[in-house]
N, C-alpha and C positions, 0 to 999 in steps of 0.2 A: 458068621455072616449069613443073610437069610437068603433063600433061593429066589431068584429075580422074580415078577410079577408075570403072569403072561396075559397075552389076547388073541384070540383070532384075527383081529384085525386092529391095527392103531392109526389113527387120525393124526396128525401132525398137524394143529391151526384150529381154533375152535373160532374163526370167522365163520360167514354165511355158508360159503362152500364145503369148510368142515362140518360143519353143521347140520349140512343140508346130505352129504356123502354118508355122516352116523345116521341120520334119520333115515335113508333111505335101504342102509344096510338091514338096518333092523327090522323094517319092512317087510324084506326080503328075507326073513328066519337068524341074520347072522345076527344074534345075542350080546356074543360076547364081544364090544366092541369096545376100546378105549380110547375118548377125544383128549390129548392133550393140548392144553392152551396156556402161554406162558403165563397172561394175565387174566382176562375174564372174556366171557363169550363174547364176540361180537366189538371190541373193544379198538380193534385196530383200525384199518379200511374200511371195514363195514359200517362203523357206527357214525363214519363220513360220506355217506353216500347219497348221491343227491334223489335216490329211489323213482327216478322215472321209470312207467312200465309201458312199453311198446315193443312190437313187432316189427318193424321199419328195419329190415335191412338188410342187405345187398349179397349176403350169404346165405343159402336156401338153409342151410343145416341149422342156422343162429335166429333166424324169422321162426322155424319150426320148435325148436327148441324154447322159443322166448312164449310161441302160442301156447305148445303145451304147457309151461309154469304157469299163465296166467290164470289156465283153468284153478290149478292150486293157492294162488295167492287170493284168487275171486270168493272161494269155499275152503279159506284157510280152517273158519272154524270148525267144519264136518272133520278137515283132511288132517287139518295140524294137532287141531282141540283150543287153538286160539285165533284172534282174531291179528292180521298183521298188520291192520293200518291203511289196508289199500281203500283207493278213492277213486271209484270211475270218473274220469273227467272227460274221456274223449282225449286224441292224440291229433295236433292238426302237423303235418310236414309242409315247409314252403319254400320252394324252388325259382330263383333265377332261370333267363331264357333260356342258356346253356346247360341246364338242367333236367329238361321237361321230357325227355324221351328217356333221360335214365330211370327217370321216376315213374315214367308210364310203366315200363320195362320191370323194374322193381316192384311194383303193387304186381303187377300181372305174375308174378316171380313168388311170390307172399301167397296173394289169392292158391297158387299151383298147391300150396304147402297147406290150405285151409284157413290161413287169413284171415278176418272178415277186413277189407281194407278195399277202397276206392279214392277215386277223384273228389272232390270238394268244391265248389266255386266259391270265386271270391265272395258274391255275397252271403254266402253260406257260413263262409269264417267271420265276414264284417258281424253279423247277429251275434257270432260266439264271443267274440273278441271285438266288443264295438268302439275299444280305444286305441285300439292297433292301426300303423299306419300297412296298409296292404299294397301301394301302386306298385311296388319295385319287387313284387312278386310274382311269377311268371303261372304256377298253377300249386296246387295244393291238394296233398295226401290225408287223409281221413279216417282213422281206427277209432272205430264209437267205443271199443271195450277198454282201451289204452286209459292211462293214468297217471299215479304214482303211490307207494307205498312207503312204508318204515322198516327197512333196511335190518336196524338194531331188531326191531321187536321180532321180523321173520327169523332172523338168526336165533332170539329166544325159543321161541316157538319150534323149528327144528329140533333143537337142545333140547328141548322138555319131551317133545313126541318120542325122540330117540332115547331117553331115560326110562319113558315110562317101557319101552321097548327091550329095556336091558342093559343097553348102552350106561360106560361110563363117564358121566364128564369131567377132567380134573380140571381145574385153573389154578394159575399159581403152578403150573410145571410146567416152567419152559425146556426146547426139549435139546439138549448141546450136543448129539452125535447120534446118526441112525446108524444100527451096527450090520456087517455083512460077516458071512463067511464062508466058503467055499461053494454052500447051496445055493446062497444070495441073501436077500435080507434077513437079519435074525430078532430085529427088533429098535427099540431107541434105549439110549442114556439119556436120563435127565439131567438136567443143573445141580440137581442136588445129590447127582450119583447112583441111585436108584435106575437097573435097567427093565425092561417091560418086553420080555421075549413075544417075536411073532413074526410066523413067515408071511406076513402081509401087513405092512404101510404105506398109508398114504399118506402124502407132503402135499398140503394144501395152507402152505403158511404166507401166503403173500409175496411179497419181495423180501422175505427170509427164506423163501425156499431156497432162493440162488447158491447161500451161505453154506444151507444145513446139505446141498447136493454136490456141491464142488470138491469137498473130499472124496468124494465116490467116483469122483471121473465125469460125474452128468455135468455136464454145461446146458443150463436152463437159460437162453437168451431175455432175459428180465430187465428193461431197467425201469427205475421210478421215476415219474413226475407229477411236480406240484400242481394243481389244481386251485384253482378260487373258488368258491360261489358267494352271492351277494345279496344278500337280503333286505327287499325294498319294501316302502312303507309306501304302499300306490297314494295313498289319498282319499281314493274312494273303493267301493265294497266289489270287489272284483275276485271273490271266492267261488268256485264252481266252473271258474273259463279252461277250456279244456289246454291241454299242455303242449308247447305251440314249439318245435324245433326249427327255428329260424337256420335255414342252408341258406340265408342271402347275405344277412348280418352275421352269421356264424354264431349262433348262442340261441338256448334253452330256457325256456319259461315256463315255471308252475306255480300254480298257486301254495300259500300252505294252509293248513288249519287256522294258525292266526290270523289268516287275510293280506298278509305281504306276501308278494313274488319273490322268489328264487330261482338266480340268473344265471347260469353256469354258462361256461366258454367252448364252445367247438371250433373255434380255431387252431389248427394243432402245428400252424406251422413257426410257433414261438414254443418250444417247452423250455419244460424248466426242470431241469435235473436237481431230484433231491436226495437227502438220507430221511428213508423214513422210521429212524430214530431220534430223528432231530432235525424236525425242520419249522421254518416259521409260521405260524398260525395267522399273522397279522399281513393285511393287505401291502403289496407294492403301490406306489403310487400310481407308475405309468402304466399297470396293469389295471388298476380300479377305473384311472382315469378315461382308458380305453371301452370298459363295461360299462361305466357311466356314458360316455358315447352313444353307444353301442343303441342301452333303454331308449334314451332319450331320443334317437333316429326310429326306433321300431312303436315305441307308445306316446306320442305327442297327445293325445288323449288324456292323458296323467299329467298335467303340469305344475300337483303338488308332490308328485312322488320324488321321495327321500331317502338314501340308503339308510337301514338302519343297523345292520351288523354282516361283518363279513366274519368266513373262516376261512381254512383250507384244507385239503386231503390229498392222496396220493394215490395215485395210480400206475400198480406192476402191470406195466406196457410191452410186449413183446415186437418183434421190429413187422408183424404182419398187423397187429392190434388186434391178435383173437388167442384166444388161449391155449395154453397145452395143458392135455389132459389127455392120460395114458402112459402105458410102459417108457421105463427109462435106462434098458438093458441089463438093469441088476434085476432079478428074476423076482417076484413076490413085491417089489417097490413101485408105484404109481406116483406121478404129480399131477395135480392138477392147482395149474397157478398161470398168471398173465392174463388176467379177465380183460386189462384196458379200457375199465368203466364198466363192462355189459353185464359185471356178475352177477349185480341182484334180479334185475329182472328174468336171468334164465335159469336162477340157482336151484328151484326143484329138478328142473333136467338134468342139470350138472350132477347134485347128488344121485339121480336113477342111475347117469351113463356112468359113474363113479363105482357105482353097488354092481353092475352089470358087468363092469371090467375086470371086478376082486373076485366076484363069484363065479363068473362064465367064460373070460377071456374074451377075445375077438377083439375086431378092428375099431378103430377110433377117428372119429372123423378132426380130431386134432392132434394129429403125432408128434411129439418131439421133432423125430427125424425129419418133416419139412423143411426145415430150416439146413438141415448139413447136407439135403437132399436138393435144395434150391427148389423147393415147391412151395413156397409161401401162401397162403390165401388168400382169396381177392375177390373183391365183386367183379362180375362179369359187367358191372354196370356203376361203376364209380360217380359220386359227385364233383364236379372241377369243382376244387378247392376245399372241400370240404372231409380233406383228407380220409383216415378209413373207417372213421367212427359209428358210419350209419351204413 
């Protein structure tokens, strides 16, 4: 029998965040790094991501974190050596009456962080958005750098930086038991029995973390939910309008490269608990029915626009909707998993604070223990009804 494999450090998840935690490592000198991924990079969550990029939001740590990535996804090509897809489009937020002091409150909160973020008027947005209905908007948020990007490709791009760095990426090993022993972690077991010794991994596998950490004792409050997005065929050439987060209607608008919008749901007080091993791909009725609403109230402007394909994705949602990332009592083991939609846009920070945590230790500004400690996080400045997503 041949003597187990070792690493410095193993990756558990070749999604964005593992991806983005190898790349960052290897930045940072550590070499010898091994991503395993049970399928192929980027293949899970990630390659379902609606890649909106904004800073908008209500937690100073997550505005800051979301500003710093942007720099990188802006100069992917210097940083990464590839291009990931991003698209400056401008980010318009639009607030109800009940709104308007949180949002004041919020930009002023972002700006504190380095931001570039202000007020907008309405007819500022009408020019942008000249087929949107705007009266039942109270006022409106403005990030000229904001966008959206491709998800899949940044996740490439990570993977490849981190290769060219030393890293190794496997696919096709899923990984069935991370192993402990008296020290703390010693490593993982793969599926196909092969172990990979190392007093350092990271479990950044999604809402498989839950699975691969429950035999250790860690309880990672994870659960999943189904997501729709819907892909309209406007009518007319409506490519370039900047990406509009409706807090009034509860739903998200971008353009895509082929000139249809992409409508995604911020309503979060219907989930939909899924397996995200098996879950439907194909629209509910009375869910479409409601996003079809939805357009139809926000763009009267469009009155040839036509859905023309939907899908669906999943999102590991924790009960605060922000992630943990950091120590999980077993010495040398880190998670980071529970993005709750925000992964891509803040996943180069994710992978620094990830590379920062393995190599240097210290504090984390999203601890496991919040939760058994009853400190959950929160905006100082919440949107009524628009639950915690922004």
């Amino acid at each position: 029998m041949s003597a187990p494999d070792t690493a410095d450090v193993v990756v558990v998840g070749g999604g964005i965040e593992g991806a983005a935690a190898a790349w960052a490592l290897t930045a940072r000198g550590v070499a010898d790094v091994v991503v395993c991924e049970r399928h192929t990079v980027g293949s899970g969550g990630t390659g379902k991501s609606s890649g909106v990029v904004r800073c908008h939001y209500g937690i100073p740590v997550l505005a800051e974190m979301a500003w710093s990535s942007l720099r990188v996804l802006e100069d992917s090509l210097d940083v990464l050596g590839d291009d990931v897809g991003f698209v400056r489009t401008g980010y318009v937020v639009a607030v109800g009456e009940g709104n308007v002091d949180a949002l004041d409150a919020n930009l002023a909160a972002q700006r504190a962080v380095g931001v570039e973020t202000g007020r907008i008027s309405r007819d500022d947005v009408a020019a942008l958005w000249p087929t949107a209905r705007l009266d039942d908007a109270a006022a409106f948020g403005w990030e000229p750098r904001g966008g959206y990007g491709d998800a899949y490709r940044t996740a490439q791009a990570f993977a490849a930086a981190a290769r060219r760095g030393g890293a190794r990426i496997r696919q096709g090993a899923p990984v069935a038991e991370v192993l402990v022993d008296g020290s703390g972690v010693a490593g993982v077991r793969l599926a196909s029995g092969e172990e990979i010794a190392s007093r350092a991994v990271v479990v950044a596998a999604g809402p498989w973390s839950v699975g691969l950490l429950a035999p250790l004792g860690v309880d990672v409050p994870v659960t999943v939910h189904r997501e729709q997005l819907v892909l309209v065929a406007p009518g007319v050439d409506v490519r370039g309008v900047p990406v509009l987060s409706d807090l009034v209607s509860l739903q998200y608008v971008r353009s895509e490269p082929s000139g249809e919008l992409l409508v995604g749901n911020s309503d979060l007080s219907r989930p939909a608990p899924a397996d995200p091993d098996h879950y439907s791909d194909r629209p509910e009725p009375a869910q479409l029915e409601r996003a079809v609403e939805k357009i139809a109230h926000r763009f009267p402007g469009l009155p040839d626009a036509a859905v023309s394909r939907t899908y669906a994705g999943c999102y590991d949602v924790t009960p605060d909707y922000n992630p943990v990332i950091g120590p999980t009592g077993v010495e040398g083991l880190l998670v980071a998993a529970g993005f709750s939609g925000h992964g891509f846009k803040i996943s180069p920070a994710v992978g620094e604070l990830v590379a920062r945590l393995v190599v240097d230790g210290g504090p984390t500004p999203f601890p496991l223990t919040r939760f058994a400690d009853g400190a959950p996080l929160r905006s100082p400045h919440p949107y009524v009804g628009a639950g915690e997503m922004r």
